[in-house]
N, C-alpha and C positions, 0 to 999 in steps of 0.2 A: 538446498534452494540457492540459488545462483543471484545475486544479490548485485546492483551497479549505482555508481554515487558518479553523478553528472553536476557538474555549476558551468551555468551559462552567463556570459556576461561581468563573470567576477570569480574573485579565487576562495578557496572557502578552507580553513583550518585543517589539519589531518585531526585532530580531536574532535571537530564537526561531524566529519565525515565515518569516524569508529561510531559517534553518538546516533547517526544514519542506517550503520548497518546495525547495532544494537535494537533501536528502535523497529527495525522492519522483522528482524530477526524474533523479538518476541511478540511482533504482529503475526506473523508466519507460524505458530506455534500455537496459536489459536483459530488461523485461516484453515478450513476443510481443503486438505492436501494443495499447500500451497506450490506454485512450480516456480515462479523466479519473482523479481521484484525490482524496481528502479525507484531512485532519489532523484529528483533534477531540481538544484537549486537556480532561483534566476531573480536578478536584480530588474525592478522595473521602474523609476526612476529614481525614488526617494523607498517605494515599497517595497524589502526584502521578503520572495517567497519562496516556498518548498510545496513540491508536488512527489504523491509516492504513490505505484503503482504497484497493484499486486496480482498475479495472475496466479491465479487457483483453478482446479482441476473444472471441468466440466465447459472450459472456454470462458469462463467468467474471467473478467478485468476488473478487479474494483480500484476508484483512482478518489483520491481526495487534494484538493491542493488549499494551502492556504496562506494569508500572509501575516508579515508582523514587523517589527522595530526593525529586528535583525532574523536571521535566517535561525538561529536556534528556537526563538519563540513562532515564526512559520512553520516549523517543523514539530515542535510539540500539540500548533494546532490542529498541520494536518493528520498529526496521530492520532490525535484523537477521533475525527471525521471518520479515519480509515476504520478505526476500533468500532465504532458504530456498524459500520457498514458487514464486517469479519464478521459481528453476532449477530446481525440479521440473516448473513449467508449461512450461517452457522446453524442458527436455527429452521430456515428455512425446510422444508417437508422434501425428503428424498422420490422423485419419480421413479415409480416401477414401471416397467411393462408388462403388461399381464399376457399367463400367457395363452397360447392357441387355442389348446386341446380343450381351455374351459369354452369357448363359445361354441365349439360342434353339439 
């Protein structure tokens, strides 16, 4: 999975940002065949926040963003947002097609 760490607006630690791919890396591990994934962290004036996006197979996007003091505690909330959403996808009921030959 192909994984990118973006900060807009401000610079962010190279220890942030190992903590960024860690964190999506064992989101991705529970995501149903995850394909790639982005971080984008962005200051907005006094509120540091994290956004992480996960694209998993079937054309699904799931994105959760959230904020906090500083960018690490934005990013442990959007993890958790994100976690939520991974086991709902997760769990979600696989579509079949049925097929032809049964409706003749």
């Amino acid at each position: 999975m192909q994984t990118t760490v973006t900060a807009r607006h401000c610079e962010i630690p190279e220890a942030l940002r190992e903590r960024a791919i860690t964190v999506v890396e064992r989101l991705g591990n529970q995501a149903p065949r995850p394909i790639e994934s982005t971080v984008v962290f962005d200051t907005d004036g006094t509120q540091q926040t994290a956004e992480i996006r996960l694209h998993v197979a079937r054309g699904e996007t799931l994105v959760a963003r959230a904020g906090g003091a500083d960018h690490r505690t934005a990013l442990d909330r959007a993890e958790e947002k994100l976690r939520r959403q991974v086991e709902r996808a997760s769990d979600r009921p696989r579509t079949t097609r049925s097929t032809q030959s049964n409706h003749r």
